[in-house]
N, CA, C, O and CB atoms as a CASP TS submission, in Angstrom:
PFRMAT TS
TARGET T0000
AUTHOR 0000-0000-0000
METHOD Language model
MODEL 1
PARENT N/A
ATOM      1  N   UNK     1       1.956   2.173  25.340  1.00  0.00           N
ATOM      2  CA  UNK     1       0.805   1.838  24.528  1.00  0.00           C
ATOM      3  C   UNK     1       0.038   3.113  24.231  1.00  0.00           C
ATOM      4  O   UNK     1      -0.025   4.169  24.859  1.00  0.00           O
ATOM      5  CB  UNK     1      -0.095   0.794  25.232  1.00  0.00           C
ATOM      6  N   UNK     2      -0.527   2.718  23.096  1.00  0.00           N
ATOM      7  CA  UNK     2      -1.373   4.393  22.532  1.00  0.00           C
ATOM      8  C   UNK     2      -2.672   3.395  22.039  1.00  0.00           C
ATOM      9  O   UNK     2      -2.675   2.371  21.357  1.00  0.00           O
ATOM     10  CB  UNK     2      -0.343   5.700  20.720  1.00  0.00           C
ATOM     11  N   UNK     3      -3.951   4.286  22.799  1.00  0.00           N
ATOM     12  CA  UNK     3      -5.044   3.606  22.126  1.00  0.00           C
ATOM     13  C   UNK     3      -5.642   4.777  21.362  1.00  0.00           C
ATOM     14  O   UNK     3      -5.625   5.948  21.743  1.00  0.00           O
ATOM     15  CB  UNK     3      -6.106   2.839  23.141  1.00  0.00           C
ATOM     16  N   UNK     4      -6.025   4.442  20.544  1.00  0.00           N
ATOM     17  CA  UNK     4      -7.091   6.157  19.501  1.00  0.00           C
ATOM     18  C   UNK     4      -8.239   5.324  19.869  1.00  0.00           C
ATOM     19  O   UNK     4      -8.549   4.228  19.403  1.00  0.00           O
ATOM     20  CB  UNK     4      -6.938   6.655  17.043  1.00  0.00           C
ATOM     21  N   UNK     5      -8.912   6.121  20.921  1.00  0.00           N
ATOM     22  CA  UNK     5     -10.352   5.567  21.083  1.00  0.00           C
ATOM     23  C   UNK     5     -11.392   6.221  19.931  1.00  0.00           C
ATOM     24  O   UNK     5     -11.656   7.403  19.708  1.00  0.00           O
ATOM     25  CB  UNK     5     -10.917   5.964  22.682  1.00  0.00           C
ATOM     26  N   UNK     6     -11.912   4.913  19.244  1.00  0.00           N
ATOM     27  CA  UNK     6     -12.719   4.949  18.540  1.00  0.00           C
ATOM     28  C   UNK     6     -14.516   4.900  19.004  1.00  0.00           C
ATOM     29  O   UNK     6     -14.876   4.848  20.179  1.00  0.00           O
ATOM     30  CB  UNK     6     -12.195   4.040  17.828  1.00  0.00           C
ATOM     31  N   UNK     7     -15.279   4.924  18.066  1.00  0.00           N
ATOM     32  CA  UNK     7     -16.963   5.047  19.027  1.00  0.00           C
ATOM     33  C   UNK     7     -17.211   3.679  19.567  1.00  0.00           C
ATOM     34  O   UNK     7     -18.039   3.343  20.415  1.00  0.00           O
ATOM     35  CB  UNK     7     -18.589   5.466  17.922  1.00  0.00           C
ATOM     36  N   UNK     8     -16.322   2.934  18.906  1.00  0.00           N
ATOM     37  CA  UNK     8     -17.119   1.623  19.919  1.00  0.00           C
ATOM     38  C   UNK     8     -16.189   1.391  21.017  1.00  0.00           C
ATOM     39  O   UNK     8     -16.383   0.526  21.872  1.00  0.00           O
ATOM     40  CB  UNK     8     -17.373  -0.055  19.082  1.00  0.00           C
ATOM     41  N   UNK     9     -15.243   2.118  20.993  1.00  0.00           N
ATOM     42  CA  UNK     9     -14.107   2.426  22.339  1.00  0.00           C
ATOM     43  C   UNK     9     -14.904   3.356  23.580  1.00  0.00           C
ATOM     44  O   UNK     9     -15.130   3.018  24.742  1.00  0.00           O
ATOM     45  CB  UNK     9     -12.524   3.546  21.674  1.00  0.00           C
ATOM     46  N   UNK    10     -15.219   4.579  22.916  1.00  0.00           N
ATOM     47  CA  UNK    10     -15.716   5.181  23.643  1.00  0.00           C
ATOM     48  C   UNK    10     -17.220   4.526  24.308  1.00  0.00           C
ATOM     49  O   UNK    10     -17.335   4.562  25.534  1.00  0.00           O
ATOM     50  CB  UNK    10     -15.696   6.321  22.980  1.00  0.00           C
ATOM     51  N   UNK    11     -17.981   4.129  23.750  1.00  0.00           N
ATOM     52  CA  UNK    11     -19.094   3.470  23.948  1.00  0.00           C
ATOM     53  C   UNK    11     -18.666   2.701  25.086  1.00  0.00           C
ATOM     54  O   UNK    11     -18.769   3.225  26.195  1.00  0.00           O
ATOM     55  CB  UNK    11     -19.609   2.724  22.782  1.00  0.00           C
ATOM     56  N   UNK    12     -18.246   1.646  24.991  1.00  0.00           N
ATOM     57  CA  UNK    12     -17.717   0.590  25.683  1.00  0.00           C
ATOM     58  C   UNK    12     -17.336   1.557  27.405  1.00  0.00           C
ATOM     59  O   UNK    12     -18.080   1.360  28.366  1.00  0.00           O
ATOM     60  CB  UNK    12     -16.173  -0.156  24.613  1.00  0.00           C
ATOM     61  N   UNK    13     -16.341   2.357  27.493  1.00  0.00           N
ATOM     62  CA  UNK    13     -16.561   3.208  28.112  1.00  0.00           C
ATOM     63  C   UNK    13     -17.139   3.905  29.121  1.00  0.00           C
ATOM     64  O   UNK    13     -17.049   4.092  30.334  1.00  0.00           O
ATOM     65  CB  UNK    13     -16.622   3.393  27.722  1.00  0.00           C
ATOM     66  N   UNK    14     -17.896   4.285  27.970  1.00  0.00           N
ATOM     67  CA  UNK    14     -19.413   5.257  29.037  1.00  0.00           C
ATOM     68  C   UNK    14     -20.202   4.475  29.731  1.00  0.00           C
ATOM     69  O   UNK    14     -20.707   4.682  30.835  1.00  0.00           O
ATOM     70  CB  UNK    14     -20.728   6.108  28.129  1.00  0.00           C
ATOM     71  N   UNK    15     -20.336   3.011  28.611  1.00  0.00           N
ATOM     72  CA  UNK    15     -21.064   2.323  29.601  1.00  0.00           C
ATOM     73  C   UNK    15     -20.605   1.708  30.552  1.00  0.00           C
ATOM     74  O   UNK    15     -21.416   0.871  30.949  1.00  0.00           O
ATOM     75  CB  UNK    15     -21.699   1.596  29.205  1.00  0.00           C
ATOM     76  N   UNK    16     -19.285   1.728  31.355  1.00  0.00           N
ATOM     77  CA  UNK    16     -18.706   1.662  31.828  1.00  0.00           C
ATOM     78  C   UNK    16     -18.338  -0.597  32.097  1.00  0.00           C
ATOM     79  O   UNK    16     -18.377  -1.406  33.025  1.00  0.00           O
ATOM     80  CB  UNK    16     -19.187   2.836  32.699  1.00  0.00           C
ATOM     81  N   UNK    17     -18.069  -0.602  30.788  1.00  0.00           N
ATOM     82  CA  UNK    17     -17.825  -1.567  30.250  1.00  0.00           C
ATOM     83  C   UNK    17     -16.632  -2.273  31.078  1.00  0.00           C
ATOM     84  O   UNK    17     -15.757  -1.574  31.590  1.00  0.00           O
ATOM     85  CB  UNK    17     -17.646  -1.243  28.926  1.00  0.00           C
ATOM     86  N   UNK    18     -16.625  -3.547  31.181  1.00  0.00           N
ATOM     87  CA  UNK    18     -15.211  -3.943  32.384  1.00  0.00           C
ATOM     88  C   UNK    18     -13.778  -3.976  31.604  1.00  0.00           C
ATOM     89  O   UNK    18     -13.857  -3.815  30.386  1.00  0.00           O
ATOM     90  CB  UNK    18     -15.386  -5.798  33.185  1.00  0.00           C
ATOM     91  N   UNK    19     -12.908  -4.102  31.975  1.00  0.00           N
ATOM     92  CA  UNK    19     -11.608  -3.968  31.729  1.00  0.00           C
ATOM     93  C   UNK    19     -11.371  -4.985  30.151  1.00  0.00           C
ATOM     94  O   UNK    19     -11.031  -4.498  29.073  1.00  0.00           O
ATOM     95  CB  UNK    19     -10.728  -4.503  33.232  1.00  0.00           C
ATOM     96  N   UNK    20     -11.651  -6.422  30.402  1.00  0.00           N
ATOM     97  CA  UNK    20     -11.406  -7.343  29.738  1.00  0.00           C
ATOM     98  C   UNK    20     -12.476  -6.882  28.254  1.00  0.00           C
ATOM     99  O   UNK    20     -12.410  -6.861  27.025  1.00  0.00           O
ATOM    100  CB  UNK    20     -11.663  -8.742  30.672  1.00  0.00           C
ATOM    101  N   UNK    21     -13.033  -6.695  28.906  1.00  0.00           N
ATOM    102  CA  UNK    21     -13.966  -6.161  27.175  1.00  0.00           C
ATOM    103  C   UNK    21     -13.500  -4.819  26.249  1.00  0.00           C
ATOM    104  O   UNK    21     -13.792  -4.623  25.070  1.00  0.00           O
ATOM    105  CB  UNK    21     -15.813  -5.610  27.566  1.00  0.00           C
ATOM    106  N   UNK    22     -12.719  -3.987  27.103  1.00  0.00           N
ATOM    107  CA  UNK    22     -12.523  -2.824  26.371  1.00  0.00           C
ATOM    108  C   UNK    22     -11.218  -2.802  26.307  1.00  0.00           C
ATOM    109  O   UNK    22     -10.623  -1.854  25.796  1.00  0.00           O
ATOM    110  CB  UNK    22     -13.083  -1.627  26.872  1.00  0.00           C
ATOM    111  N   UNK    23     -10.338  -4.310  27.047  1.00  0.00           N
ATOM    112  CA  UNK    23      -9.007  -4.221  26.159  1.00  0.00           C
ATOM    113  C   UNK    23      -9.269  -5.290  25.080  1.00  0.00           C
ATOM    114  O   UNK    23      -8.382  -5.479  24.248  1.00  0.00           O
ATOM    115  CB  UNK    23      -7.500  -4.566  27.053  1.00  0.00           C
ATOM    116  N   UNK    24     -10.801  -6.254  24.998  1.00  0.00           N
ATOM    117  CA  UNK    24     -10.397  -7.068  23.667  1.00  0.00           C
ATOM    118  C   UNK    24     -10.969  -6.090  22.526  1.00  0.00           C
ATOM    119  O   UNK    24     -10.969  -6.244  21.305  1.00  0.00           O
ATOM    120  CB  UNK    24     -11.158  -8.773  23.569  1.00  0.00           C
ATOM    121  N   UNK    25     -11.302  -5.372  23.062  1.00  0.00           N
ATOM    122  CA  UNK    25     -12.077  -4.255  21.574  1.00  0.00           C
ATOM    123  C   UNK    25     -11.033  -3.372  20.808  1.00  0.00           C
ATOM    124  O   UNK    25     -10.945  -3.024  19.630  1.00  0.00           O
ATOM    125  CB  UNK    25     -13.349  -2.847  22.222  1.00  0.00           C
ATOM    126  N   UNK    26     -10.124  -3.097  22.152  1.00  0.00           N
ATOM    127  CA  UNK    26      -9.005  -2.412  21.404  1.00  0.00           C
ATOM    128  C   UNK    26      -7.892  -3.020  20.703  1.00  0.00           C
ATOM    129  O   UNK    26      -7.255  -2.521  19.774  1.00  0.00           O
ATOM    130  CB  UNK    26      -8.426  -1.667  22.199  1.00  0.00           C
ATOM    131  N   UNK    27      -7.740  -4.058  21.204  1.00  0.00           N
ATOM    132  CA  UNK    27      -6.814  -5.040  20.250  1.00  0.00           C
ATOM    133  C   UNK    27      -7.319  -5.435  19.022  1.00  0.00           C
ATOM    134  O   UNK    27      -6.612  -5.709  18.053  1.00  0.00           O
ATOM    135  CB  UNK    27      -6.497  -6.326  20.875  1.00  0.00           C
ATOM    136  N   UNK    28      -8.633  -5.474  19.047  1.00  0.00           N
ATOM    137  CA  UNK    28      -9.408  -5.629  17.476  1.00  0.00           C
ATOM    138  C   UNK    28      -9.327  -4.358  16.503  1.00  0.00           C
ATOM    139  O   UNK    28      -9.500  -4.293  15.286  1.00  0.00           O
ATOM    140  CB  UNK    28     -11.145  -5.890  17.676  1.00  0.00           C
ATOM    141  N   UNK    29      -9.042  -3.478  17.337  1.00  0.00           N
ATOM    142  CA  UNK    29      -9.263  -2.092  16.717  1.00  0.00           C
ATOM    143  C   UNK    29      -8.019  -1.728  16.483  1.00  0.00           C
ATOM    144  O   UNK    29      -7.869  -0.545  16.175  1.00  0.00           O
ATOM    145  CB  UNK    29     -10.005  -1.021  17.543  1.00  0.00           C
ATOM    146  N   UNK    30      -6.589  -2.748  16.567  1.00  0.00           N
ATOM    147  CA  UNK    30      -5.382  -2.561  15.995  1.00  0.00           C
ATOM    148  C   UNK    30      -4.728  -2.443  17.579  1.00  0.00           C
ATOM    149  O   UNK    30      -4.386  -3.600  17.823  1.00  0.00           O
ATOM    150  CB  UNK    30      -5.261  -1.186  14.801  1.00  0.00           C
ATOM    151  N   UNK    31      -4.475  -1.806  18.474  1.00  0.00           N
ATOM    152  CA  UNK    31      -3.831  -1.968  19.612  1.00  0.00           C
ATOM    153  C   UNK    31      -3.048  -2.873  20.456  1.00  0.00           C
ATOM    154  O   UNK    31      -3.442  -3.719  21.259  1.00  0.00           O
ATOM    155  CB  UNK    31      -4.408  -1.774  20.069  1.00  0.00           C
ATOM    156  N   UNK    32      -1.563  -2.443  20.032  1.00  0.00           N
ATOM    157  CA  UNK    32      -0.942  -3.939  20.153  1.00  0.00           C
ATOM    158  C   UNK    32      -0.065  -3.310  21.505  1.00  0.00           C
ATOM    159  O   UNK    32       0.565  -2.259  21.626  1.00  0.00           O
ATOM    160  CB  UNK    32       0.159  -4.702  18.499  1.00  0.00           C
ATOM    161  N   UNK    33      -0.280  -4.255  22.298  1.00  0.00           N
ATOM    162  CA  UNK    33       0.470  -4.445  23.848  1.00  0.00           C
ATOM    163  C   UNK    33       2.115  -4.154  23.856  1.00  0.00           C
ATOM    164  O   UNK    33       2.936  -4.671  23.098  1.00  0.00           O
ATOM    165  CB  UNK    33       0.271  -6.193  24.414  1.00  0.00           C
ATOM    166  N   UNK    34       2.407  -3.066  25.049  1.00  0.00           N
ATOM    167  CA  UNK    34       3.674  -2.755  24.752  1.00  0.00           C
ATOM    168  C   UNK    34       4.889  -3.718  24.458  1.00  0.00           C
ATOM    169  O   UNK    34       5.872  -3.551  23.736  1.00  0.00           O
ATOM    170  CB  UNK    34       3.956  -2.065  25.674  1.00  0.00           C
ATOM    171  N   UNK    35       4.438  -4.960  25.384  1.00  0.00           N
ATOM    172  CA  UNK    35       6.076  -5.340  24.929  1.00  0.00           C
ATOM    173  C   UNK    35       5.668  -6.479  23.853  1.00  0.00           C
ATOM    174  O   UNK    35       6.420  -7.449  23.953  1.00  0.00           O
ATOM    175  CB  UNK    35       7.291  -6.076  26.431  1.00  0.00           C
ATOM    176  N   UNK    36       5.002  -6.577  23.179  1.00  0.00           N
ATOM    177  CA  UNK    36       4.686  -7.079  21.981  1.00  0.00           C
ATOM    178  C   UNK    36       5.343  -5.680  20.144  1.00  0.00           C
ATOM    179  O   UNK    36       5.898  -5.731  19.046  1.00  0.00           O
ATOM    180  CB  UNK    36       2.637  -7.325  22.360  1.00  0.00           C
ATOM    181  N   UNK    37       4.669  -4.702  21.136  1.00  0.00           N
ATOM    182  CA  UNK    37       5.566  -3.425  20.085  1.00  0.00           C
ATOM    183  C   UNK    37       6.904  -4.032  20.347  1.00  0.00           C
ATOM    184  O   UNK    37       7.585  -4.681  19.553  1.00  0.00           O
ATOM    185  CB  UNK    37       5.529  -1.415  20.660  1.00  0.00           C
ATOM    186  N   UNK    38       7.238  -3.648  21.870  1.00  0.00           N
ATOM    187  CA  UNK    38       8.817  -3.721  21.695  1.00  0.00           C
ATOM    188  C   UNK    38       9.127  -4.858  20.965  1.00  0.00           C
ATOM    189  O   UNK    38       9.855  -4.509  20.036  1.00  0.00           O
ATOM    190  CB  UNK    38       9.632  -3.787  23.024  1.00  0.00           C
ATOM    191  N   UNK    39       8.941  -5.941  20.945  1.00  0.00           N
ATOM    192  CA  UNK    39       9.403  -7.783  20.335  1.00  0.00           C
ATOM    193  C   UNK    39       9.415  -7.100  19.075  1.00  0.00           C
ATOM    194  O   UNK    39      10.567  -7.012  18.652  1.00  0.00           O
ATOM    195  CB  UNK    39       8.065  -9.534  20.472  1.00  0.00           C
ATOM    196  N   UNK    40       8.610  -6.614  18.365  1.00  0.00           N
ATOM    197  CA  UNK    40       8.603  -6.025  17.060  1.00  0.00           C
ATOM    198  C   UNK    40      10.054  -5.067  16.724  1.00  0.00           C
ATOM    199  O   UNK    40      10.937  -5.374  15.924  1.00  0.00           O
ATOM    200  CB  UNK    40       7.201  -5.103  17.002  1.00  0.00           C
ATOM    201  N   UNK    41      10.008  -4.053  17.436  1.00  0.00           N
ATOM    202  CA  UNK    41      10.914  -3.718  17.349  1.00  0.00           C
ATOM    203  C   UNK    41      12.523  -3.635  17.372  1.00  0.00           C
ATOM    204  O   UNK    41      13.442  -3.044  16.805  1.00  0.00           O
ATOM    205  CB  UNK    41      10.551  -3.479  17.557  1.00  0.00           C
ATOM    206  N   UNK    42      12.245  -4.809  18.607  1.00  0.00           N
ATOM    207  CA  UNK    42      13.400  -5.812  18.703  1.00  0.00           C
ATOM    208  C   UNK    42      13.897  -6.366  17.261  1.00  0.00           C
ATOM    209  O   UNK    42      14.967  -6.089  16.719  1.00  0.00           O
ATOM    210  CB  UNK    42      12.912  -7.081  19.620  1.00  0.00           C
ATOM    211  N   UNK    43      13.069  -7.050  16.862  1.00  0.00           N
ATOM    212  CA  UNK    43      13.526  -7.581  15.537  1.00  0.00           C
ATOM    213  C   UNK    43      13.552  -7.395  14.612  1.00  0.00           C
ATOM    214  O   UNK    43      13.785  -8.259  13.767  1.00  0.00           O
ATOM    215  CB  UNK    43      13.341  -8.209  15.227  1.00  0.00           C
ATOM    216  N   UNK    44      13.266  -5.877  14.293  1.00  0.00           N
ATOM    217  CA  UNK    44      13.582  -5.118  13.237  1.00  0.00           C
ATOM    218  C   UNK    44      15.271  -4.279  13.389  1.00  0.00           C
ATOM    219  O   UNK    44      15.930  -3.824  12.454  1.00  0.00           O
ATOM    220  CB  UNK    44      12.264  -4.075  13.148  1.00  0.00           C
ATOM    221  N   UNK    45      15.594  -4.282  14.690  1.00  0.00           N
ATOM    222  CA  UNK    45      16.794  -3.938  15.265  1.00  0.00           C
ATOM    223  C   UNK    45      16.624  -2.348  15.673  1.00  0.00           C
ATOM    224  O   UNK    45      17.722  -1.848  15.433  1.00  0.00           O
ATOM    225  CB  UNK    45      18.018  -4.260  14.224  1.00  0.00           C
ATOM    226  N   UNK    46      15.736  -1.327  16.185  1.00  0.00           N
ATOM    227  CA  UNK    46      15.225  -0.581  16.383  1.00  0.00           C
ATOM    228  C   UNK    46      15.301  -0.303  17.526  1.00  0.00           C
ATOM    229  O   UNK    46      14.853   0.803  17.828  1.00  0.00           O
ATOM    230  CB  UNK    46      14.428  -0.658  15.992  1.00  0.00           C
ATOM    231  N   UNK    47      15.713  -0.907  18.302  1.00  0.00           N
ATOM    232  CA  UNK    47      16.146  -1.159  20.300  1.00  0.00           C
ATOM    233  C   UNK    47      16.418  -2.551  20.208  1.00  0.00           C
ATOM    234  O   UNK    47      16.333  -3.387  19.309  1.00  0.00           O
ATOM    235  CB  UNK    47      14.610  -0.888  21.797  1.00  0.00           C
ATOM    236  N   UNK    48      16.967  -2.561  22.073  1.00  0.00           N
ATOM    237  CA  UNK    48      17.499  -3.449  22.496  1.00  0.00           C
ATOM    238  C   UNK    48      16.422  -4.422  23.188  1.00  0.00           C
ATOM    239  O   UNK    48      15.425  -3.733  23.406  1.00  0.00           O
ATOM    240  CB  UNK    48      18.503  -2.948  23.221  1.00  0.00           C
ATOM    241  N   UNK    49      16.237  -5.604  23.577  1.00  0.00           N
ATOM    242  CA  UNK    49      15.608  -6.062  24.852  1.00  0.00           C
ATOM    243  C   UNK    49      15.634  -5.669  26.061  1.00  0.00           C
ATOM    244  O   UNK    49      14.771  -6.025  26.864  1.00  0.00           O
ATOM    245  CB  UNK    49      15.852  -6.997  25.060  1.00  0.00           C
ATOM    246  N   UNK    50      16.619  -4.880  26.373  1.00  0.00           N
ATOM    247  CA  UNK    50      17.315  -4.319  27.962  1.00  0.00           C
ATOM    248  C   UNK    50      16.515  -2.752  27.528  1.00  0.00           C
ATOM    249  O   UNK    50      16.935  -1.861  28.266  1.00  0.00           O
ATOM    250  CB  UNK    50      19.735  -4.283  28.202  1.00  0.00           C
ATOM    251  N   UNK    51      15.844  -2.430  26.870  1.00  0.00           N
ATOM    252  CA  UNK    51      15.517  -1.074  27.032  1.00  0.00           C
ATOM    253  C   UNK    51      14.054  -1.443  26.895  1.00  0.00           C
ATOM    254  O   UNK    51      13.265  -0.708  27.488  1.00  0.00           O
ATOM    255  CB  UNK    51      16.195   0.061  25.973  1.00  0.00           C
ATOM    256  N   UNK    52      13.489  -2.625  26.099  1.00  0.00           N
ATOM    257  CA  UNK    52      12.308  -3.242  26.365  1.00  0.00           C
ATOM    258  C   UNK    52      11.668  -3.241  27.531  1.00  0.00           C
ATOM    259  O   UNK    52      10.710  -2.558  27.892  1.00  0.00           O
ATOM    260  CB  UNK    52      12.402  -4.297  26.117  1.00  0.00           C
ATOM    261  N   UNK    53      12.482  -4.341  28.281  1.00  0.00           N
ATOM    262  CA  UNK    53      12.029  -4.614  29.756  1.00  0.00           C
ATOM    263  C   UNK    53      12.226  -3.401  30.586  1.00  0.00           C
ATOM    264  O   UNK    53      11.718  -3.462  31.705  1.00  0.00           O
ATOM    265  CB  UNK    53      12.840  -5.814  30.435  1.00  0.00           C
ATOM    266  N   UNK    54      12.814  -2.381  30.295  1.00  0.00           N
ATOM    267  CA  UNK    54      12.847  -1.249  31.133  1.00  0.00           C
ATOM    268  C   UNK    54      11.299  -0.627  31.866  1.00  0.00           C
ATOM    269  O   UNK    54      10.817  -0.393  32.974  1.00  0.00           O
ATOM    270  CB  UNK    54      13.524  -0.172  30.179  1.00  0.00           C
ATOM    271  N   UNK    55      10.806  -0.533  29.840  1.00  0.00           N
ATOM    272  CA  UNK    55       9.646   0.322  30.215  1.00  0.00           C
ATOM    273  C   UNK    55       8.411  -0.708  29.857  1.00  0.00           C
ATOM    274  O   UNK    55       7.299  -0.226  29.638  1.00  0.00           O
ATOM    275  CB  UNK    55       9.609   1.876  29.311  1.00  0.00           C
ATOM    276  N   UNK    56       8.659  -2.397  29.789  1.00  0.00           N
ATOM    277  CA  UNK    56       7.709  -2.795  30.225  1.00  0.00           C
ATOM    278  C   UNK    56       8.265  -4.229  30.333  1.00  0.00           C
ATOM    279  O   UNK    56       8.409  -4.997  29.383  1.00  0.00           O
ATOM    280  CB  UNK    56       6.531  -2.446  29.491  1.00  0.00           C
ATOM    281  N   UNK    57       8.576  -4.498  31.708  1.00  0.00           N
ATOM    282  CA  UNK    57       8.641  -5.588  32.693  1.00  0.00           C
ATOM    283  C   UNK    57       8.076  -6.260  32.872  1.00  0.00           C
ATOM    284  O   UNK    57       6.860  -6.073  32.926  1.00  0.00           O
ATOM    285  CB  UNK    57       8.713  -5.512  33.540  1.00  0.00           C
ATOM    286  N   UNK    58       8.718  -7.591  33.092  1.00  0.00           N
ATOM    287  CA  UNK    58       7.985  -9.317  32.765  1.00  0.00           C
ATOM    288  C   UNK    58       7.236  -9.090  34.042  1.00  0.00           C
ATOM    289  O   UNK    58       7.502  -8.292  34.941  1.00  0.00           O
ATOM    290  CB  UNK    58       9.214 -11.108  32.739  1.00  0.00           C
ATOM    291  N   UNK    59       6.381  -9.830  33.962  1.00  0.00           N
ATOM    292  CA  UNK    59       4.903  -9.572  35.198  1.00  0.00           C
ATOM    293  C   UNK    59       5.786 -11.066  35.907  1.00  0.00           C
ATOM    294  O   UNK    59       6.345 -11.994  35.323  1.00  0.00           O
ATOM    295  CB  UNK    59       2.404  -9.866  34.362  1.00  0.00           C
ATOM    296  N   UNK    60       5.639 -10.840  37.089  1.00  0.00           N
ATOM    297  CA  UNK    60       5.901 -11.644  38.325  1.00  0.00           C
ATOM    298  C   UNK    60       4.599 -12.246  38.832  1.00  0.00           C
ATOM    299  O   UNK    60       4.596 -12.947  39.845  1.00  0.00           O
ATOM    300  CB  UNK    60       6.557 -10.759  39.454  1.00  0.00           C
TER
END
């Protein structure tokens, strides 16, 4: 995942804003969750699923 923190990223931030608020700000701000990229990419045919789950694994 790549976030470009923006000012209301950074803001959020400094003020030392909790987790759940400054990942829904970044998903508003375009930031899409790795294995949601990968699914994307998956189905554009761009990788595999087995190289997906490599570098981001189903949560247990």
């Amino acid at each position: 995942e790549i976030l470009i923190m923006n000012n209301e990223l950074k803001r959020l931030v400094n003020d030392h804003a909790d987790i759940v608020t400054i990942t829904e700000a970044a998903y508003k701000s375009g930031m899409k969750p790795l294995r949601l990229s990968g699914a994307m990419k998956v189905a554009q045919g761009l990788t595999t699923i087995d190289e997906v789950l490599k570098v981001a694994p189903l949560m247990t």
